[in-house]
N, C-alpha and C positions, 0 to 999 in steps of 0.2 A: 419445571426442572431447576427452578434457582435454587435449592437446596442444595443440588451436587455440587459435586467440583467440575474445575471445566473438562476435563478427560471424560467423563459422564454423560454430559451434554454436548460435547462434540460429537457425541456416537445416537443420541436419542432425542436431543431438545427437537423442538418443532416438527414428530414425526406425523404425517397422518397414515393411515390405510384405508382400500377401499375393501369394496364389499368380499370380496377374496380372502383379506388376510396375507397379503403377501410381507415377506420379511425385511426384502430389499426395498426401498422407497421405489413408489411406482413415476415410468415417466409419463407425463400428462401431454403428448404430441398433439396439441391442439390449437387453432388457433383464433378458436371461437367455443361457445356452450350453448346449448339448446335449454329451453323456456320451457316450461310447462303448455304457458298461456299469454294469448298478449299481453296479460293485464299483468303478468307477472315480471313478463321484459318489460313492460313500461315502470315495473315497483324497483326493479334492481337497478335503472337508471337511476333512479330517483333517489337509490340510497341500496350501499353495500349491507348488506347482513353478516356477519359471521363468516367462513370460506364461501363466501358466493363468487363469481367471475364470470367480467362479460364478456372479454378478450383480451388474447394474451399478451399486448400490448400494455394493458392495465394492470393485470398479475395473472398468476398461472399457479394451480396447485402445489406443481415439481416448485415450481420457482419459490413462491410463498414456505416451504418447507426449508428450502438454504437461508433466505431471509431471518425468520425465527431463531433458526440454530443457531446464525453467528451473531445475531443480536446476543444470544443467551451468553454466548462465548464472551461477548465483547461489554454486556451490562449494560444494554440499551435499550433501549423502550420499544424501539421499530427499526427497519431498514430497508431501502430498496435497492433492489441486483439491477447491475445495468449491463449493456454490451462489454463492454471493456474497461480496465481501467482508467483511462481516461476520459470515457463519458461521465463514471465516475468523477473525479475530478469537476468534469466540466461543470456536470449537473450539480453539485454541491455549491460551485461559486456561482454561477448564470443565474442558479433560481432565485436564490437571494438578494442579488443584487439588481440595484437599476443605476441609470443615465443619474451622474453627481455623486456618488457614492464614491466612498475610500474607503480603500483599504490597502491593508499594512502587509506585506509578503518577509520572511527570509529570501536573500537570491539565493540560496543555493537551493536550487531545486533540480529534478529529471529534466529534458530538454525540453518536452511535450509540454510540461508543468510551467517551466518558463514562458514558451509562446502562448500557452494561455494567459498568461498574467501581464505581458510585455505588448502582445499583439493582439489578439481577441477584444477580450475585459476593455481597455481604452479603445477600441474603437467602436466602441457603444456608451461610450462617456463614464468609464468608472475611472476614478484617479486611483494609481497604483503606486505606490512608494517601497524601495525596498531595503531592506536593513541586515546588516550580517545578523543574523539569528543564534548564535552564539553569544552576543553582547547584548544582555539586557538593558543597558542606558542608551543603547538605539532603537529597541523597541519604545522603551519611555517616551525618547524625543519624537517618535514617531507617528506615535498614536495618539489621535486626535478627538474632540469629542463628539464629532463628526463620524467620526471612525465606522464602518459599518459591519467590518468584518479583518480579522486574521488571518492568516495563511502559512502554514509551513510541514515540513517534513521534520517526523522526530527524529528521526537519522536521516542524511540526507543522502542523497546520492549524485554522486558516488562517492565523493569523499566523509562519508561517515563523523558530519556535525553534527553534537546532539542539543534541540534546544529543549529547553524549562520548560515544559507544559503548565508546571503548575505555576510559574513567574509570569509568564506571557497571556496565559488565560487570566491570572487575578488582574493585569494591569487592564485587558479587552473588558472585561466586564463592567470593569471600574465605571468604562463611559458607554455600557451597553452595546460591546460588539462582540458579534459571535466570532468563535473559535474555530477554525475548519482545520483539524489534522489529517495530512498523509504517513500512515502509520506500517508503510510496506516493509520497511527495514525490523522493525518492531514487531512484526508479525501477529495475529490474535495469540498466541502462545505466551506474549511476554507482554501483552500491550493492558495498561491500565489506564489509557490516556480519558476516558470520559469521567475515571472515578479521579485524575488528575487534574481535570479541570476545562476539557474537550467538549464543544457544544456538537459537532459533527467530527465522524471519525468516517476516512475514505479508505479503501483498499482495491490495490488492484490485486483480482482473486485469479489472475493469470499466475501466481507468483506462489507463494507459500499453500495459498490455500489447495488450490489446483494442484501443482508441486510435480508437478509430474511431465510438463511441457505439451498438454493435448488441448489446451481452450483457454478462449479468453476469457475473463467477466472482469466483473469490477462491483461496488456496491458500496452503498452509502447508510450509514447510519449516524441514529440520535434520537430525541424525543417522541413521543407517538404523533405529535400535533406538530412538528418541523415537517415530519416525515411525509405524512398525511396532506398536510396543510399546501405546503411550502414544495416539498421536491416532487412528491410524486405527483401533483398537477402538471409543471414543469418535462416531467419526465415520459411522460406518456402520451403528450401530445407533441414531441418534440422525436419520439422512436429509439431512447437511448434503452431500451427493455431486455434484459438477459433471456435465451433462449431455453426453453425447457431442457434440453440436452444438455447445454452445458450445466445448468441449474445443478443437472442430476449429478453430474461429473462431480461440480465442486461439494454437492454432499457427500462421494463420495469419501472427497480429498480430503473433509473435516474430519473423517474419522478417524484419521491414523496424521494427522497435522499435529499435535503433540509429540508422539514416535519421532515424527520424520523431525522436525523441530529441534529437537533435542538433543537428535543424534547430529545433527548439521551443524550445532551449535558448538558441541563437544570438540567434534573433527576441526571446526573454525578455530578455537582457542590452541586446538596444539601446532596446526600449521599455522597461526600468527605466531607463536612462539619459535617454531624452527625457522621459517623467513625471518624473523627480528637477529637471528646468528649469522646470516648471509651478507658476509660486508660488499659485495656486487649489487646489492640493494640501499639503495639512499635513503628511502622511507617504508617504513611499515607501519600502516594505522590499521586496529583493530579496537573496538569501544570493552571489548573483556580486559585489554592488556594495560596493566599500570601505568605504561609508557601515553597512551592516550590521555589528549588534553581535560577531556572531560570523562576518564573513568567514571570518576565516583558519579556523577551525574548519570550516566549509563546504567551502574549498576543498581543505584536508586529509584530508576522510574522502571527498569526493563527489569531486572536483578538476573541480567546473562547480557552478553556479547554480542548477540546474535550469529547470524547464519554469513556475513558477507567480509572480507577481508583484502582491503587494500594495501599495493605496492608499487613502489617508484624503484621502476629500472633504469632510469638516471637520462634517458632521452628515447626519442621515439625508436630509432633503428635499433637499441637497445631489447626495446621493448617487443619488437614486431619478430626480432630473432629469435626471444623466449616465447613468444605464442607461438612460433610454427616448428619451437623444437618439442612441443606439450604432445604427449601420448594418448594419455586418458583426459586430460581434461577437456574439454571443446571450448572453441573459441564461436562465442554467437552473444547476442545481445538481452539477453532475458536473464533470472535469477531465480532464487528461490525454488528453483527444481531438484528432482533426485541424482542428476547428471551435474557433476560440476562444470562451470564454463566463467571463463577469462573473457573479460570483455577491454578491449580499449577505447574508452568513453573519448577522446581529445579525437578520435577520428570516425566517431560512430553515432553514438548516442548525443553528444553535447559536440558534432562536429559542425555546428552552423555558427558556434558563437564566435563573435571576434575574439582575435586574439589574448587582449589585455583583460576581457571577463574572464575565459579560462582563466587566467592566471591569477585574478581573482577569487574564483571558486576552488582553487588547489586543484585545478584538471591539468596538470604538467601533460609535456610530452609522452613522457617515461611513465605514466599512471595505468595499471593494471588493476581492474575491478576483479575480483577471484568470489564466486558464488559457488558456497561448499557444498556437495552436493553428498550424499548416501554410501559414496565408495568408501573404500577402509582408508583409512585417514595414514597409514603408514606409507600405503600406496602412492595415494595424491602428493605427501612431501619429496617421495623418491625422484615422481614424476617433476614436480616442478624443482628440484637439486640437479635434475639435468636439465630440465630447460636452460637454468640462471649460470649453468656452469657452457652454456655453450654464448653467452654474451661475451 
């Protein structure tokens, strides 16, 4: 399928069919496969062939068919789906790494993504250093030749940092460390980060992929022999393995992930333009909007804005008043769905960190995550022009 475009392959890459011919990809509920013969179960230990599978733990047809698709989507060689996206995550850094090892993180990262890198990772002896991801001459000073591996989010969350994939990946290489991007803000829709300079690209497929708020996954890609070699030994004797069911879900969710993308991205840009006219608002970051530190940088690697738009209502009781004056939008902690929903990260998501970090990572009081979701975009400004007019 790498001929088409991605719209193409979102809908067809890595289909198989059984003997039926059915249309819709089949779900494979299983959690084992029958042998012919012993000597066959003892050959397929010994070495996969082609769609062979021992158990679903290992891979799974349904599963092996989302894999394929969003490799093809994403220009990767291989990829494995895991529970969630943080196993995700987890399994892209754990495998790779052992006891002495460094690596170089952005802090700004989800709050999950920090305790892995703050708490986990060193206490199994990996050294972690971290650097605003934004300034490349803290990457520079940071990376080591030692270095074993990178870390960051190409937009971050929640405050919508974007760093240089292609700056940060040429300096890791330099001394032989791989790349690990979380590319959730970025979505498969807008992400070119491997053909940027990404030796792993992570997603959590609860999010855009999914899009719809019914399942978790997560999955990891990159090279056939990282994949192969490196995570999915890792991964499978460890139980971070996405479920057939949801497997099936998220190929659903690829098919219409461009549509939905697009349309979110659209609605994103006009209501970052209407909140940027609400002087009841202190800040408004959106990566489409001129007024953003790093537009152009945004527009160069993603060439859109994305789906997620940030706002400061200038302190917490500010903020807590405009989410429970919101109509249509929900207030919950997830993104990248067809329902828009308002998260307050300073008491939610990023509500363990002390104090002076938030303040660090621009998680203010007053900070309002806004995940644009499918509804008419005229609606949702209405809806949030009353919330901000009831602070």
């Amino acid at each position: 399928m790498t001929e088409y475009r991605k719209r193409t392959r979102a809908v067809h890459a890595g289909s198989r069919r059984s003997q039926y011919g059915e249309v819709s990809e089949a779900i494979f509920m299983t959690q084992g496969f029958v042998y012919d013969s012993a000597e066959a179960a003892e050959q397929r230990f010994l070495k996969i062939e082609g769609d062979e599978f021992i158990y679903a733990r290992y891979g799974n047809p349904t599963v092996k068919m989302f894999e394929d698709r969003l490799a093809s989507l994403e220009g990767a060689e291989a990829a494995f789906a895991c529970a969630s996206g943080m196993a995700a995550v987890n399994g892209a850094l754990t495998s790779m790494l052992k006891a002495g090892d460094h690596v170089v993180s952005a802090r700004a990262l989800f709050g999950s993504c920090l305790y892995i890198l703050e708490e986990i990772l060193p206490r199994y002896g990996v050294e972690v250093t971290f650097v605003d991801g934004k300034n490349i001459d803290e990457w520079k000073g940071a990376i080591r030749e030692d270095t074993a591996a990178v870390f960051f989010e190409s937009v971050s969350n929640p405050a919508l940092e974007v760093v240089d994939i292609g700056a940060v990946s040429e300096l890791a290489h330099a001394v032989g460390a791989k790349v690990v991007c979380d590319n959730v803000f970025a979505t498969p829709v807008y992400s070119d980060a491997i053909a940027q300079g990404a030796d792993v690209v992570v997603y959590s497929a609860t999010k855009h992929i999914d899009g719809q708020g019914r399942a978790l996954g997560g999955v990891i890609l990159g090279t056939e022999e990282h994949i192969r070699s490196t995570v999915e030994p890792y991964m499978k004797h460890t139980g971070g393995s996405l479920s057939p069911f949801n497997a099936w879900l998220m190929l659903k969710g690829l098919e219409t992930i461009e549509l939905r993308v697009k349309a979110q991205t659209e609605s994103a840009g006009r209501i970052a333009e209407a909140l940027a006219e609400e002087a009841k608002l202190t800040q408004v970051l959106y990566p489409g909007l001129p007024s953003h530190p790093q537009h152009d940088l945004a527009l160069r690697q993603m060439g859109a804005g994305g789906t997620v738009v940030v706002f400061d209502a200038g302190s917490r009781e500010a903020a807590f008043k405009l989410l429970n004056s919101l109509d249509i939008v929900i207030i919950s902690n997830n993104l990248g769905d067809a329902k828009s929903i308002a998260t307050h990260p300073a008491s939610t998501t990023h509500q363990r960190l002390p104090e002076p970090q938030k303040a660090a990572l621009g998680i203010t009081p007053g900070l309002i995550r806004l995940s644009v979701g499918l509804e008419d975009a005229e609606d949702l400004i209405e809806d949030l022009r009353h919330a901000i007019a009831a602070i």
